[in-house]
PyMOL Python script that loads the backbone (N, CA, C, O; Angstrom):
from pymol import cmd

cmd.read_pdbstr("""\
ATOM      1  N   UNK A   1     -26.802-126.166 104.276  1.00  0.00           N
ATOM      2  CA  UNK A   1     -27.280-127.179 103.366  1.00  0.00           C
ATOM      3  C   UNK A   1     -26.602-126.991 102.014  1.00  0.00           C
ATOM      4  O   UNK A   1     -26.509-125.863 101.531  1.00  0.00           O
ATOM      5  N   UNK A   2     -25.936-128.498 101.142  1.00  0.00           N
ATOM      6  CA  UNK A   2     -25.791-128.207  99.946  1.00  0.00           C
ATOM      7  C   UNK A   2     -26.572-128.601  98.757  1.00  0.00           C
ATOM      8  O   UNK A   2     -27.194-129.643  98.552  1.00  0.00           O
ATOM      9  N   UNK A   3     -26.434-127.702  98.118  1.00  0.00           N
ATOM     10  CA  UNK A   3     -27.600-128.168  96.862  1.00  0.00           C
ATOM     11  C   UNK A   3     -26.762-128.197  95.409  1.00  0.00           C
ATOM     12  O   UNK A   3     -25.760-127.519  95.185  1.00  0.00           O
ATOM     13  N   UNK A   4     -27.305-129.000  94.604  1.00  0.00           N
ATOM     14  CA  UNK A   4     -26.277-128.852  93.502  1.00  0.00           C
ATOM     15  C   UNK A   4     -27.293-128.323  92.249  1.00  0.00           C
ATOM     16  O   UNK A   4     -28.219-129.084  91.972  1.00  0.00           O
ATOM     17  N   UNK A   5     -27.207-127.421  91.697  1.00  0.00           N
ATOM     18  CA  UNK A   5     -28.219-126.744  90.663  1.00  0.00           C
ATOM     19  C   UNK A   5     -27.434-126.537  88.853  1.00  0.00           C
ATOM     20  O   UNK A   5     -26.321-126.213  88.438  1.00  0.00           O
ATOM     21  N   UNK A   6     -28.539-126.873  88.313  1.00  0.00           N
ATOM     22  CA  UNK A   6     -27.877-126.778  86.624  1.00  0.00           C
ATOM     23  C   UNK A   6     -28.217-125.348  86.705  1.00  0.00           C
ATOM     24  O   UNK A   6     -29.013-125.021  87.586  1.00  0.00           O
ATOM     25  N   UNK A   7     -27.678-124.335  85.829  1.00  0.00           N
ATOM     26  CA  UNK A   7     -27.598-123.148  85.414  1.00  0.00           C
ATOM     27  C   UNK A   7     -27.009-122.836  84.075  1.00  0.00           C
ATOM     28  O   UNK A   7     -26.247-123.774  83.839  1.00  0.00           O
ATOM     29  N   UNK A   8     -26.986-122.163  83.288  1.00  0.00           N
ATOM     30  CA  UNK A   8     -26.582-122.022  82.319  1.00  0.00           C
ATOM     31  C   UNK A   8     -25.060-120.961  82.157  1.00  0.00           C
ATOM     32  O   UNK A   8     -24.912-119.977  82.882  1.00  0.00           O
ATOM     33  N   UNK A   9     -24.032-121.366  81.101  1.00  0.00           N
ATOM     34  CA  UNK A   9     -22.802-120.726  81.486  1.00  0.00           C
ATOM     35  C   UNK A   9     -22.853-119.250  81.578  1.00  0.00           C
ATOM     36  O   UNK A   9     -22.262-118.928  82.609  1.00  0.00           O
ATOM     37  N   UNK A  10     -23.227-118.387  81.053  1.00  0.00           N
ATOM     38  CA  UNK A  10     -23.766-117.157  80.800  1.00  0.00           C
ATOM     39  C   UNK A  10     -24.156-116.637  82.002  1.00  0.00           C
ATOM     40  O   UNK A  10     -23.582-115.638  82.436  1.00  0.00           O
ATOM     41  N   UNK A  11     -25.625-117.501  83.003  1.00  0.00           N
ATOM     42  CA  UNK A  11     -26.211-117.038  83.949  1.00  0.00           C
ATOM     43  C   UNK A  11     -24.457-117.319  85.066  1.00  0.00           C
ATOM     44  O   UNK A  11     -24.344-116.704  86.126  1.00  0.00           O
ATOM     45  N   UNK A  12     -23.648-118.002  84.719  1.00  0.00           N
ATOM     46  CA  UNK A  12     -22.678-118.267  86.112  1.00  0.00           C
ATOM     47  C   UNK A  12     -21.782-117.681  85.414  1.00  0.00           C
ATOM     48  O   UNK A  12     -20.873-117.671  86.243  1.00  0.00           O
ATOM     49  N   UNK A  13     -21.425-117.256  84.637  1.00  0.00           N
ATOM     50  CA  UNK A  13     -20.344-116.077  84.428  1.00  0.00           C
ATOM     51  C   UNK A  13     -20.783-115.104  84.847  1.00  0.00           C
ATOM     52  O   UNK A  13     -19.921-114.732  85.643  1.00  0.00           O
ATOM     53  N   UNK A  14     -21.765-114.225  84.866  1.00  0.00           N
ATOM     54  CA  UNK A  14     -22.552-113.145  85.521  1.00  0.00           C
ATOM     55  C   UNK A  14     -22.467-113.299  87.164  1.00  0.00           C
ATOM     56  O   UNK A  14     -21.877-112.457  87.841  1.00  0.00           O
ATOM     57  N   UNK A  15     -22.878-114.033  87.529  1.00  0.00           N
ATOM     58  CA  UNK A  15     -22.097-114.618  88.798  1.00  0.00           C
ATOM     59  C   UNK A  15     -21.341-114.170  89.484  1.00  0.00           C
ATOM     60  O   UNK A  15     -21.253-113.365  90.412  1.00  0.00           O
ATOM     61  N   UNK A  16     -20.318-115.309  88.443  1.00  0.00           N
ATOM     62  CA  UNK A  16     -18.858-115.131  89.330  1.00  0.00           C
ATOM     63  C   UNK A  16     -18.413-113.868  89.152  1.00  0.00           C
ATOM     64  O   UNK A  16     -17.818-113.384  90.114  1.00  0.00           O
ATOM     65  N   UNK A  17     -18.605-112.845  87.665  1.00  0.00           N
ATOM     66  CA  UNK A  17     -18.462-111.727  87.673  1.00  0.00           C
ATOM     67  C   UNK A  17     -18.586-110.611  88.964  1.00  0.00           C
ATOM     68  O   UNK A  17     -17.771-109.820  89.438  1.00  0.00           O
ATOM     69  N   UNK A  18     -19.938-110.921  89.283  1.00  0.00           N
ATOM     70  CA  UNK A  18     -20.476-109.735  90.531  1.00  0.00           C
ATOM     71  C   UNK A  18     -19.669-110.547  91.811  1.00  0.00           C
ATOM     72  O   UNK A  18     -19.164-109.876  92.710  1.00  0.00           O
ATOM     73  N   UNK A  19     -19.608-111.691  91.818  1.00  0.00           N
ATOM     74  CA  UNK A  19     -18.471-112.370  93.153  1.00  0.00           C
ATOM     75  C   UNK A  19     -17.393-111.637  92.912  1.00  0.00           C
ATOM     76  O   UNK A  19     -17.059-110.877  93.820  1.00  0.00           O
ATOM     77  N   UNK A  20     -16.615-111.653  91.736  1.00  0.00           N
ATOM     78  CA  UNK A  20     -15.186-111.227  91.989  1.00  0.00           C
ATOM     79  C   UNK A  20     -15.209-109.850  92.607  1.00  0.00           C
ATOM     80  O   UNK A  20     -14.692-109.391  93.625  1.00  0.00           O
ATOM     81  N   UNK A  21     -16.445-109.029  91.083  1.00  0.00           N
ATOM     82  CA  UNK A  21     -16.240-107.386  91.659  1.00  0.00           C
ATOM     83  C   UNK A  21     -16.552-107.373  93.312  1.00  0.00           C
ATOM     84  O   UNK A  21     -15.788-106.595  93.883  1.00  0.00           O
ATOM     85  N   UNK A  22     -17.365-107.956  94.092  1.00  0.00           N
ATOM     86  CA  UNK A  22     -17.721-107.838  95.722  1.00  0.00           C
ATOM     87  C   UNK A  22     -16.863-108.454  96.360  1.00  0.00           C
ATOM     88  O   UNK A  22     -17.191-108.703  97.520  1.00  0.00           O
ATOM     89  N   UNK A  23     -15.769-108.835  96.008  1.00  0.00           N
ATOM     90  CA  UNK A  23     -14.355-109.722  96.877  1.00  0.00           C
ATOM     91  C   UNK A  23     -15.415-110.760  97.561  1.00  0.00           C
ATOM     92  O   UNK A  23     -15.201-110.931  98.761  1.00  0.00           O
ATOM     93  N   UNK A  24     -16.580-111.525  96.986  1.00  0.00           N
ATOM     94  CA  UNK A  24     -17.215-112.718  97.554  1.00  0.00           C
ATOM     95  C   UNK A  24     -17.467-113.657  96.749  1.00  0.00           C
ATOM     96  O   UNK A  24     -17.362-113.599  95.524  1.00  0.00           O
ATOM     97  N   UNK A  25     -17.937-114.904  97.628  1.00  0.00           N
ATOM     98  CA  UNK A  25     -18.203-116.386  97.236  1.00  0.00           C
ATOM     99  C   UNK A  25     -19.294-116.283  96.059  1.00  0.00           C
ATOM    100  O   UNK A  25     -20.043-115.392  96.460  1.00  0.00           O
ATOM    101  N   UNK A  26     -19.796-116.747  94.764  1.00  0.00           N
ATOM    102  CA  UNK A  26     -20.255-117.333  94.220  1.00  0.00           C
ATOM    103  C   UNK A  26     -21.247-118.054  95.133  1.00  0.00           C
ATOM    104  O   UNK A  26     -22.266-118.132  94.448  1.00  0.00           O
ATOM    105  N   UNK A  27     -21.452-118.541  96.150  1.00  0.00           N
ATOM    106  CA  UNK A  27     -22.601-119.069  96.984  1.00  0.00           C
ATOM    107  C   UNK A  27     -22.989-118.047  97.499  1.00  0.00           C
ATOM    108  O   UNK A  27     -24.217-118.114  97.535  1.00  0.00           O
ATOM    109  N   UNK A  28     -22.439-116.584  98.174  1.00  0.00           N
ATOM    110  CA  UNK A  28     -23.130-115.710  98.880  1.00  0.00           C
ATOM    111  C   UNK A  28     -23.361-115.012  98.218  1.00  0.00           C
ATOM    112  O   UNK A  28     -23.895-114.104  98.855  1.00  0.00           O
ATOM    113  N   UNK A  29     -23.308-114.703  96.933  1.00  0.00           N
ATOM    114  CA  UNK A  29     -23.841-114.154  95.547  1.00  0.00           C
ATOM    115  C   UNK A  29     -25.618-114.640  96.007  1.00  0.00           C
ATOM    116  O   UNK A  29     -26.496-114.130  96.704  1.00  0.00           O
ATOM    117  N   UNK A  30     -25.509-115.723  95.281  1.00  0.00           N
ATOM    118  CA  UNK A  30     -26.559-116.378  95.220  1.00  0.00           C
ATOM    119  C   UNK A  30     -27.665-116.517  96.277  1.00  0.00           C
ATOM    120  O   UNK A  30     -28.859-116.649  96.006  1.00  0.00           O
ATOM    121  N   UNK A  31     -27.142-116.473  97.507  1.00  0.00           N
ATOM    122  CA  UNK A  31     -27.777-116.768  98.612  1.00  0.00           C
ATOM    123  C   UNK A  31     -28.364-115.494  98.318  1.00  0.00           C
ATOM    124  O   UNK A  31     -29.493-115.493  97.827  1.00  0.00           O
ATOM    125  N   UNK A  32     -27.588-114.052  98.613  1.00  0.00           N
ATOM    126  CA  UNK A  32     -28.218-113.046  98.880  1.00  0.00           C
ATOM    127  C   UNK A  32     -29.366-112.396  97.662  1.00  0.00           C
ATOM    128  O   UNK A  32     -30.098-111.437  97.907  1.00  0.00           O
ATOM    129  N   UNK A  33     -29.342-113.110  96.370  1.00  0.00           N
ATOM    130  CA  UNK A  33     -30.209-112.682  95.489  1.00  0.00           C
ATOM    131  C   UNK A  33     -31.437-113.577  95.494  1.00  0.00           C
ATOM    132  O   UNK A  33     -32.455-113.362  94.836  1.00  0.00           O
ATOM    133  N   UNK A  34     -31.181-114.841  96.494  1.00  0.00           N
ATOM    134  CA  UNK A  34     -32.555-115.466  96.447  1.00  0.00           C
ATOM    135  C   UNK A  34     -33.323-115.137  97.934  1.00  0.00           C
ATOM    136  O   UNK A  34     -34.465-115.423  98.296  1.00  0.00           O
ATOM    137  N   UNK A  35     -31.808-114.144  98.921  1.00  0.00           N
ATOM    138  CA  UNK A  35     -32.971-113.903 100.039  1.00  0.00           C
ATOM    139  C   UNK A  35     -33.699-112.505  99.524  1.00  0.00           C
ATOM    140  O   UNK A  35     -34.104-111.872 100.499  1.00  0.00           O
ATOM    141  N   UNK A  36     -33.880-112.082  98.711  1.00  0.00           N
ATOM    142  CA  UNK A  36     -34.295-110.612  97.945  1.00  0.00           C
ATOM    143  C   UNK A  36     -35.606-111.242  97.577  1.00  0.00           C
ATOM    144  O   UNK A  36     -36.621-110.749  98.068  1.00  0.00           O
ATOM    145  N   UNK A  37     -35.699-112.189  96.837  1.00  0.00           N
ATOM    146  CA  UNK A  37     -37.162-112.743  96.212  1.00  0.00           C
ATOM    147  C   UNK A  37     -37.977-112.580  97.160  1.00  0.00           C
ATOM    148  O   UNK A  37     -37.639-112.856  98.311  1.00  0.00           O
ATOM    149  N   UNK A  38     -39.494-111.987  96.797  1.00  0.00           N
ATOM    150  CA  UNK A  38     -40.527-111.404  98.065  1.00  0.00           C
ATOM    151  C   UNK A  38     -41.293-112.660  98.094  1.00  0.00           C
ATOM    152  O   UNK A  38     -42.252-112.630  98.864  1.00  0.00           O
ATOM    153  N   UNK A  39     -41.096-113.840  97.398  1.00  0.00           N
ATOM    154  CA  UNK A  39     -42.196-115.136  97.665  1.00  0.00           C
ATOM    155  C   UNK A  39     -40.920-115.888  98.836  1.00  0.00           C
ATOM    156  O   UNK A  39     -41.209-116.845  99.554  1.00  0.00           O
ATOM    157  N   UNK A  40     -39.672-115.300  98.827  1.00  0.00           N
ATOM    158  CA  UNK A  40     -38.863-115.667  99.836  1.00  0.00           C
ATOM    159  C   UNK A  40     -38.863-115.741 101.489  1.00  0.00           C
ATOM    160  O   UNK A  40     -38.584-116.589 102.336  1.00  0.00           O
ATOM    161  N   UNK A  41     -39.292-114.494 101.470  1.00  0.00           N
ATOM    162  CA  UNK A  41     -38.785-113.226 102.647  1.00  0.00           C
ATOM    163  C   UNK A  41     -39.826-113.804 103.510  1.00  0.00           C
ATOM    164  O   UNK A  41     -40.934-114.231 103.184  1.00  0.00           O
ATOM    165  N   UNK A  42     -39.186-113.732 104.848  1.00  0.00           N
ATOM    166  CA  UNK A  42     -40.037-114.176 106.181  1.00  0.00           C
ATOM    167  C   UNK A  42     -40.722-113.020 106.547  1.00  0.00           C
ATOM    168  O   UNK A  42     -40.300-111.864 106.510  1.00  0.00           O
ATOM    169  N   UNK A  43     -41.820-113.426 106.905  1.00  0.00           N
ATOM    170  CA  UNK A  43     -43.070-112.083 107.319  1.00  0.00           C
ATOM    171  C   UNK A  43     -42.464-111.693 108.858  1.00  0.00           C
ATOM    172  O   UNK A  43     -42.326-112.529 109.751  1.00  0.00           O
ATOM    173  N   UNK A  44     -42.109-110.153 108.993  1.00  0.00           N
ATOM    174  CA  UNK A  44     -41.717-110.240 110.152  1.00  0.00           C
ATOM    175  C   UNK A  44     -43.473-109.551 111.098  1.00  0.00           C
ATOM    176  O   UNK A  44     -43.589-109.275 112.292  1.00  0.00           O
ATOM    177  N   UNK A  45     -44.107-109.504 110.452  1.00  0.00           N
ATOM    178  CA  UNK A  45     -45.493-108.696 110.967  1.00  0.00           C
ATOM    179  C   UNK A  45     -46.598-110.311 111.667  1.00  0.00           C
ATOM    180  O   UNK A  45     -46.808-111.400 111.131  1.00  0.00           O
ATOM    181  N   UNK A  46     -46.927-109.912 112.628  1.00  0.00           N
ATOM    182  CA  UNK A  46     -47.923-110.598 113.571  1.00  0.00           C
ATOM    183  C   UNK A  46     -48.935-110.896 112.835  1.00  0.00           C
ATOM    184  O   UNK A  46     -49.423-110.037 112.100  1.00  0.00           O
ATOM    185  N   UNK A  47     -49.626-112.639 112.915  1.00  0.00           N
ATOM    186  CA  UNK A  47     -50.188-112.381 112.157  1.00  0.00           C
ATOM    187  C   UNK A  47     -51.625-111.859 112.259  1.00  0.00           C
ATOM    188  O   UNK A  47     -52.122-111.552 113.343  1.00  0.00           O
ATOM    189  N   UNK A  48     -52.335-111.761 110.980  1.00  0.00           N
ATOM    190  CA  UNK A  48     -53.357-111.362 110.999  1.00  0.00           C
ATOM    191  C   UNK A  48     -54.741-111.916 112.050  1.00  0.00           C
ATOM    192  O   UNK A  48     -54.871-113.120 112.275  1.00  0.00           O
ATOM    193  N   UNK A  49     -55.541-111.072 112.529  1.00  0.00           N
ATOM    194  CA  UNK A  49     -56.369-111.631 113.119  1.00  0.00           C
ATOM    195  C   UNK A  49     -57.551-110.707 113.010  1.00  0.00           C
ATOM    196  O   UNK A  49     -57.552-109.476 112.982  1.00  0.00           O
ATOM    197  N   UNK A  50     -58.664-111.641 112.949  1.00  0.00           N
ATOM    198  CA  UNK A  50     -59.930-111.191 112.489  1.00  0.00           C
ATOM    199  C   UNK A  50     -60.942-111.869 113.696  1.00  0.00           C
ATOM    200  O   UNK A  50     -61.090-113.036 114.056  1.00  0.00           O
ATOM    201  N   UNK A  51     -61.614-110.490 114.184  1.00  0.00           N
ATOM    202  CA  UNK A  51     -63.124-110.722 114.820  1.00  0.00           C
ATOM    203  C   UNK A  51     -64.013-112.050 114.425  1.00  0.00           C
ATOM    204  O   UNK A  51     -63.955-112.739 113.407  1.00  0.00           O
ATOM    205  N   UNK A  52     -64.735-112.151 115.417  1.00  0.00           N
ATOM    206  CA  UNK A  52     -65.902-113.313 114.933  1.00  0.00           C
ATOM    207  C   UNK A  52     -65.308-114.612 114.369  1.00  0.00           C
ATOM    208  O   UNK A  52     -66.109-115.271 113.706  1.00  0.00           O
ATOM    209  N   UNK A  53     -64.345-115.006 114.466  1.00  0.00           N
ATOM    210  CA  UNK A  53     -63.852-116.155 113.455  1.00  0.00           C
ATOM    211  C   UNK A  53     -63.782-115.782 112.693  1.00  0.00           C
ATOM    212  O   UNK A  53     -63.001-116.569 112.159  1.00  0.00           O
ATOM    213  N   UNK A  54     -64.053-114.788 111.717  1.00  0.00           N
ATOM    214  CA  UNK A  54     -64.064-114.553 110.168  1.00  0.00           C
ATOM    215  C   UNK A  54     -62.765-115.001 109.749  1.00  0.00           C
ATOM    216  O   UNK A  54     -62.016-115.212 110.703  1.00  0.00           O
ATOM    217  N   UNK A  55     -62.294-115.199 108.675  1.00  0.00           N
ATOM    218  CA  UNK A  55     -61.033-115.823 108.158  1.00  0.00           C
ATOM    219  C   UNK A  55     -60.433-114.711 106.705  1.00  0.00           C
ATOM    220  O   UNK A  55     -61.060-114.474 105.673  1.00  0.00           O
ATOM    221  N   UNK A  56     -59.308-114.296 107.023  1.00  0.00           N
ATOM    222  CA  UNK A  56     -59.443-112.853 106.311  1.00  0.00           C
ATOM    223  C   UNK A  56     -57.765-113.535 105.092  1.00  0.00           C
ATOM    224  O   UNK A  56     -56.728-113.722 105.730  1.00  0.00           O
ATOM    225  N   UNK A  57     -57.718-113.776 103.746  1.00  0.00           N
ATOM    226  CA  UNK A  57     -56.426-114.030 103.280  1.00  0.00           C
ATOM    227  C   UNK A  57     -55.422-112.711 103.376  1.00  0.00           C
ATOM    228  O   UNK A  57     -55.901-111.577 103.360  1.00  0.00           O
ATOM    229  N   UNK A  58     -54.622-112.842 103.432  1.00  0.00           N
ATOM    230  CA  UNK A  58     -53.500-111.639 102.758  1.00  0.00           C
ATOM    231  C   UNK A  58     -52.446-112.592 102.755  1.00  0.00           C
ATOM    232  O   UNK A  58     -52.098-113.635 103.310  1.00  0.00           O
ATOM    233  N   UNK A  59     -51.878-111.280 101.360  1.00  0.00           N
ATOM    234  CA  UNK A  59     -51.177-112.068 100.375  1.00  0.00           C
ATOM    235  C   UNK A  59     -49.758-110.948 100.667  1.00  0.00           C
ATOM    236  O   UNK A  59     -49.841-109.720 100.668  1.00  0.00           O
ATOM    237  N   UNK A  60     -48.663-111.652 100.870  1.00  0.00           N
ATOM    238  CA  UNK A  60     -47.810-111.252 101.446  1.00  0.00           C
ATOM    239  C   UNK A  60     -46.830-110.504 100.094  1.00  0.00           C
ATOM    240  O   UNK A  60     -46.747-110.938  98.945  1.00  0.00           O
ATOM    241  N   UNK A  61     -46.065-109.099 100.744  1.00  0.00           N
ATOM    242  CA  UNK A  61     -45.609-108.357  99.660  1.00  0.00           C
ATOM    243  C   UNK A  61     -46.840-107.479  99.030  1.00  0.00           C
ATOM    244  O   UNK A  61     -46.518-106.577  98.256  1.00  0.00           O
ATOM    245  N   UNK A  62     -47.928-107.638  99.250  1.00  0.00           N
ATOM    246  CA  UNK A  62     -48.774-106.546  98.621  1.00  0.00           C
ATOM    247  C   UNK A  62     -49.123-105.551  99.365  1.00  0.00           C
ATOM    248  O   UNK A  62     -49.102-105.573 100.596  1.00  0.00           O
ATOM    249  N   UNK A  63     -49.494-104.539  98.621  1.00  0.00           N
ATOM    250  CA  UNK A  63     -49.632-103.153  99.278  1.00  0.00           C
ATOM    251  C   UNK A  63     -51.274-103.264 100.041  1.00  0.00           C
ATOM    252  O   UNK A  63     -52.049-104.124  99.623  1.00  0.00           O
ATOM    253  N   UNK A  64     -51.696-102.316 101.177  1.00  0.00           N
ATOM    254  CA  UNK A  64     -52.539-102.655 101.522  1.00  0.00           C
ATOM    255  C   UNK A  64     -53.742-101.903 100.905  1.00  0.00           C
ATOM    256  O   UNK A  64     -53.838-100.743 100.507  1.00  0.00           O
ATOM    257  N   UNK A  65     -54.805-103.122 100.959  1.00  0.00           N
ATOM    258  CA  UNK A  65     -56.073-102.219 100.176  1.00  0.00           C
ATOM    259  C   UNK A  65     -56.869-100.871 100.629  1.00  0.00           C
ATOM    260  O   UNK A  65     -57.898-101.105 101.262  1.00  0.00           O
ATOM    261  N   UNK A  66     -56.581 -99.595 100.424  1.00  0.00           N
ATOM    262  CA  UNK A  66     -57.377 -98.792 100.529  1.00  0.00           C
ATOM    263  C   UNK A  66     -58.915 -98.467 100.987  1.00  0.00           C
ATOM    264  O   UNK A  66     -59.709 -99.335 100.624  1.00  0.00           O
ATOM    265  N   UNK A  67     -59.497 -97.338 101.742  1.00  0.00           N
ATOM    266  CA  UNK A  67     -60.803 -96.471 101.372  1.00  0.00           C
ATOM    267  C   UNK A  67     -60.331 -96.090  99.861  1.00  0.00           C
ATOM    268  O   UNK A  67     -60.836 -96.702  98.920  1.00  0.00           O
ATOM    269  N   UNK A  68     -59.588 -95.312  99.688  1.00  0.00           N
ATOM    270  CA  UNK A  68     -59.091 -94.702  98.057  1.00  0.00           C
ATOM    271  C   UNK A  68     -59.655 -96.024  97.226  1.00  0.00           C
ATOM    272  O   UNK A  68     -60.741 -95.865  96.668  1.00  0.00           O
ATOM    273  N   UNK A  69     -59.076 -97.175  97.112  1.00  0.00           N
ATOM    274  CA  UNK A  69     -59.158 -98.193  96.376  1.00  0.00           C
ATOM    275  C   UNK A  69     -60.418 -98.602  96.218  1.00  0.00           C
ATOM    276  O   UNK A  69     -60.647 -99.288  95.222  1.00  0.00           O
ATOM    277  N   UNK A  70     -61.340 -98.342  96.987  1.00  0.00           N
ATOM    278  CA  UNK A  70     -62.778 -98.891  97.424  1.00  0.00           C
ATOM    279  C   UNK A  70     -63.439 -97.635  96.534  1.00  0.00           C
ATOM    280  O   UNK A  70     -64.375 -97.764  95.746  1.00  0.00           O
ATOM    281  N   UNK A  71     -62.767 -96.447  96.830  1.00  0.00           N
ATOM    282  CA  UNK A  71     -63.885 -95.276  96.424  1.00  0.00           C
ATOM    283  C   UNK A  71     -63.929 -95.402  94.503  1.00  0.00           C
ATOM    284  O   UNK A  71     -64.870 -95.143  93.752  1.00  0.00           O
ATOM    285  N   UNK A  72     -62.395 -95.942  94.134  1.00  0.00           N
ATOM    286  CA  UNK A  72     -62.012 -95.489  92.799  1.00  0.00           C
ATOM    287  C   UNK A  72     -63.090 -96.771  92.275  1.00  0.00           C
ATOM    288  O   UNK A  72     -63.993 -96.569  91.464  1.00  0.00           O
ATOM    289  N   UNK A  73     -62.820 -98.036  92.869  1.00  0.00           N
ATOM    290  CA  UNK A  73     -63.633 -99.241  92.527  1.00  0.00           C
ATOM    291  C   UNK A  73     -65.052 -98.726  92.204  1.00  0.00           C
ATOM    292  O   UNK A  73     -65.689 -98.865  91.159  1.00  0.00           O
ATOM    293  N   UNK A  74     -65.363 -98.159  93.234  1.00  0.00           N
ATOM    294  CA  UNK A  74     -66.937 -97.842  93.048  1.00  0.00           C
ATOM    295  C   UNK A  74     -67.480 -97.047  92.191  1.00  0.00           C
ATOM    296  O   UNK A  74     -68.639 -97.147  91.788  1.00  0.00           O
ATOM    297  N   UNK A  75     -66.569 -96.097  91.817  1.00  0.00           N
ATOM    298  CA  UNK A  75     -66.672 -95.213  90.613  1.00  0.00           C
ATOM    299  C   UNK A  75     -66.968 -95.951  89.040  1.00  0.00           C
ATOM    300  O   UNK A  75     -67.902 -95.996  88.240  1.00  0.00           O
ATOM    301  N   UNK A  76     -65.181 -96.636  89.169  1.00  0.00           N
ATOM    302  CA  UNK A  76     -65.271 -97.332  88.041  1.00  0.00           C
ATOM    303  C   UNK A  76     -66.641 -98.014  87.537  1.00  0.00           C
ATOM    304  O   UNK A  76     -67.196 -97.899  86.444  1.00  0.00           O
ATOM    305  N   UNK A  77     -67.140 -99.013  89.058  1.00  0.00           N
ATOM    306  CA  UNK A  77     -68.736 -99.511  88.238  1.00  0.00           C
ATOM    307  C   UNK A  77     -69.800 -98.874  87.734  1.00  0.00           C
ATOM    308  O   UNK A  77     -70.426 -99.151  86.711  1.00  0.00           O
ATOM    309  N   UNK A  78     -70.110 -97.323  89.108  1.00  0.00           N
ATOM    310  CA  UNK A  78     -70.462 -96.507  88.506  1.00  0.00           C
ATOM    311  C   UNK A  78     -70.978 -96.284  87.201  1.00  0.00           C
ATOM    312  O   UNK A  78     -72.094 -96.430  86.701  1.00  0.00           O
ATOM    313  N   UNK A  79     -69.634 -95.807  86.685  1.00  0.00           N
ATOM    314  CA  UNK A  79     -69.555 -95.072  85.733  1.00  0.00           C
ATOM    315  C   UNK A  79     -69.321 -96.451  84.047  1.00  0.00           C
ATOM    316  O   UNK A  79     -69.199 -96.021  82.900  1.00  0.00           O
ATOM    317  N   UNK A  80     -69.319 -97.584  84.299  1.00  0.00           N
ATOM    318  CA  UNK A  80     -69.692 -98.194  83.448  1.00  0.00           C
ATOM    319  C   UNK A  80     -70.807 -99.248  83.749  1.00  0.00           C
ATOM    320  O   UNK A  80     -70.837-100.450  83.487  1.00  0.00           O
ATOM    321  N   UNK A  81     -71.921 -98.259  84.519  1.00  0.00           N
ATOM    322  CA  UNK A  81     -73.483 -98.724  84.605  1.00  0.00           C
ATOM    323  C   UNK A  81     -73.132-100.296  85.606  1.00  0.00           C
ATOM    324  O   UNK A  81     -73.730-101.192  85.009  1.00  0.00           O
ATOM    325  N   UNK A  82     -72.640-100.700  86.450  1.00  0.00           N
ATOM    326  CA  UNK A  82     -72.185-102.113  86.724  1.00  0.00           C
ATOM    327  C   UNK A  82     -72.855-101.739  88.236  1.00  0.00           C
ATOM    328  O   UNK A  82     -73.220-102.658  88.969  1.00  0.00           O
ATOM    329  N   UNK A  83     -73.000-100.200  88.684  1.00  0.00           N
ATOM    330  CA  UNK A  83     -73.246-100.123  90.355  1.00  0.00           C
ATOM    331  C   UNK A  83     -74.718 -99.378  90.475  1.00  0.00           C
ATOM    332  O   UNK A  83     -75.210 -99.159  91.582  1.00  0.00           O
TER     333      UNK A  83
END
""", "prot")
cmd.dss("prot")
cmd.show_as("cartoon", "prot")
cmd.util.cbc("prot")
cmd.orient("prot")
């Protein structure tokens, strides 16, 4: 597919810069720094599935939530009277 995009001269001198130094295209520059973006990247993991129907979000690129995360949470309220 072609796309035609405004950019600024600065952002495409930087560019073509890293094209020349990699003996590559100015398009495979680009391609490969927008397949890097993590709102990009194809989930290669199955997806999620949850018991009972329940309906569970996850948010892709994030680390997974902890017991640790749960224990520190609980502290935190704890300890500012909230639990």
């Amino acid at each position: 597919m072609q796309l035609t995009i405004d950019i600024d001269d600065e952002l495409y001198a930087g560019i073509e810069a890293v094209a020349k130094h990699e003996h590559s295209s100015v398009s495979s520059v680009v391609r490969h720094a927008l397949s890097r973006l993590p709102t990009l990247k194809k989930s290669t993991e199955p997806p999620l599935k949850a018991p009972h129907g329940y309906k569970l979000a996850a948010s892709e690129g994030r680390l997974p939530f902890t017991t640790e995360d749960v224990l520190r949470i609980e502290e935190e309220l704890y300890l500012d009277g909230k639990a």
